[in-house]
C-alpha positions as CSV (number, residue, x, y, z in Angstrom):
1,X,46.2,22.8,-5.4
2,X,48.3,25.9,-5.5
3,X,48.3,28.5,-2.5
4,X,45.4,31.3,-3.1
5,X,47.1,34.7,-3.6
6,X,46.6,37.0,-0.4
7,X,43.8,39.3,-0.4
8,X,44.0,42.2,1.2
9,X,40.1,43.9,2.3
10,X,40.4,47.4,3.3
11,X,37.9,49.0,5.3
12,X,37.9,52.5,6.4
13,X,35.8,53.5,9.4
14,X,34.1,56.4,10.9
15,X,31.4,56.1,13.1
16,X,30.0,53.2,11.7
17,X,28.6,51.2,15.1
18,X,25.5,50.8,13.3
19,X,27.0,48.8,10.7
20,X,30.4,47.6,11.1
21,X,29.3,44.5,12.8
22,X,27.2,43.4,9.8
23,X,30.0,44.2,7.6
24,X,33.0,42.4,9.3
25,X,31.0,39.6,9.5
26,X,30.4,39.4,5.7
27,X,33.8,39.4,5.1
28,X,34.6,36.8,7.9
29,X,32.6,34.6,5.9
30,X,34.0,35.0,2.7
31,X,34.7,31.0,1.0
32,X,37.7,32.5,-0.1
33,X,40.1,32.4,3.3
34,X,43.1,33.7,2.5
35,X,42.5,37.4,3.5
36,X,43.8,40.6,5.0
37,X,41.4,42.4,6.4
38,X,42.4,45.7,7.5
39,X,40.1,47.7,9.7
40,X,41.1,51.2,9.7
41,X,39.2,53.1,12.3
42,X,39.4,57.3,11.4
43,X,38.8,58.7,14.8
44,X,35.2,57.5,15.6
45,X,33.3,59.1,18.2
46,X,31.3,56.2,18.7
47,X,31.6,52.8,19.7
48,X,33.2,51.5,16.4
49,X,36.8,51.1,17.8
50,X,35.5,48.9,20.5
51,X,33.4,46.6,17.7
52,X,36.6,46.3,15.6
53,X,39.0,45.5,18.3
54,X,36.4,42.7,20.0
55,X,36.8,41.3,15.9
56,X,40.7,42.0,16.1
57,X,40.8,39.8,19.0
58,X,39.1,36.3,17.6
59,X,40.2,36.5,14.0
60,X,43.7,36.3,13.0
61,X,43.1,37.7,9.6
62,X,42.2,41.1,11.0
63,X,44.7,43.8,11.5
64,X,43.8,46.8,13.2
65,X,44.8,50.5,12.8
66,X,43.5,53.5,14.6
67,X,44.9,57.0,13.6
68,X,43.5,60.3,13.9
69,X,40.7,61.3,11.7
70,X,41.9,62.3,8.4
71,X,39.0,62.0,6.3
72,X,37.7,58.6,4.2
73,X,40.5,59.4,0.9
74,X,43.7,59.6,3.6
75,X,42.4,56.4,5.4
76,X,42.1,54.1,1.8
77,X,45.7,55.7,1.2
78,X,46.6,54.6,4.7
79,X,45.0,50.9,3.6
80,X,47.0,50.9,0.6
81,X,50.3,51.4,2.2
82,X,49.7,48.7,5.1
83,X,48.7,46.2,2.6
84,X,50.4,43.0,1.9
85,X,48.1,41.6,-0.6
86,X,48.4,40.3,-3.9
87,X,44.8,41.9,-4.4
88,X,43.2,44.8,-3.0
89,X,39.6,45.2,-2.5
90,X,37.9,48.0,-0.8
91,X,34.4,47.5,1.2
92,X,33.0,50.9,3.1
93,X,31.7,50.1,6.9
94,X,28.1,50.3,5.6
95,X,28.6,47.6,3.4
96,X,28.0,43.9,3.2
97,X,29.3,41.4,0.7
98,X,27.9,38.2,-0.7
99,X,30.2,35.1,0.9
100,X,31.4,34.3,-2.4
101,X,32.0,37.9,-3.8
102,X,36.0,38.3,-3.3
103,X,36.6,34.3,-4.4
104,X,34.9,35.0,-7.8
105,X,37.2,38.5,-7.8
106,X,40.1,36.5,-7.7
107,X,39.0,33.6,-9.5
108,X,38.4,36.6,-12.5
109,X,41.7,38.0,-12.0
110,X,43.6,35.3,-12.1
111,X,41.8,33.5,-15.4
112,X,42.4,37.1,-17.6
113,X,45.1,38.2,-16.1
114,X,43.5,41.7,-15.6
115,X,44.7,44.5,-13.2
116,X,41.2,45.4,-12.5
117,X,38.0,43.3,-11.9
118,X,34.8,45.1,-10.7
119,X,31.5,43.7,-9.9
120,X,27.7,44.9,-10.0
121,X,26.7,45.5,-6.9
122,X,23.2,46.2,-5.1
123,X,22.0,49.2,-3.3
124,X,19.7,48.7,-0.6
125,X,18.4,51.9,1.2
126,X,15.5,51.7,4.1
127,X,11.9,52.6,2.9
128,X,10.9,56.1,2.9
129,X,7.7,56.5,5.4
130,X,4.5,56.7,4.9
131,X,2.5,60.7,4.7
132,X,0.4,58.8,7.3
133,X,3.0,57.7,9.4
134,X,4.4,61.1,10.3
135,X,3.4,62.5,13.6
């Protein structure tokens, strides 16, 4: 079986300690292994830095960069530069991703050959309350 092609996941980060955990962890669990992922933290305030480095420090994969904040575009460009990937993808902090997502990516690319594969994607938002539940 040839060697999957390296993917490189790029994930900008700005306060996000609400959801980075969740959204690390999706990509930890990818079934495709063979993965970059590049946590670029854009001078949280929060507690985001310390979530990502805690990750940094069990997971091989990861590779952790924390700059000055220069705004979400700068920090992809940033992402783009460090990578050593075959692939790119991008994933936002708030995100998750299904465990299969980035293997069926690649699986796309490779089969057509394409410089760009994109996928539908689902947007969850919380639940609007209720006139009866305001205060």
């Amino acid at each position: 079986m040839p060697e999957q092609p390296l993917v490189s996941i790029i994930v900008p980060i700005y306060n996000a300690q609400d959801h980075i955990a969740r959204c690390v962890e999706s990509i930890r669990r990818q079934t495709y292994r063979n993965l970059e992922i590049l946590l670029l933290n854009d001078g949280s305030q929060d507690v985001s830095l310390e979530v990502c480095k805690m990750y940094a420090n069990v997971d091989p994969r990861i590779v952790l960069i924390d700059k000055a904040n220069s705004g979400v575009a700068a920090t992809r460009n940033m992402g783009l530069r460090e990578a050593r990937g075959k692939y790119l993808q991008f994933v936002d902090a708030d995100d998750t991703i299904q465990p299969y997502a980035t293997e069926l990516l690649v699986q796309r690319a490779e089969e057509s050959g394409a410089d760009l594969v994109i996928a539908h994607y689902n947007r969850i938002t919380p639940p609007r309350p209720r006139a009866e539940d305001d205060p």
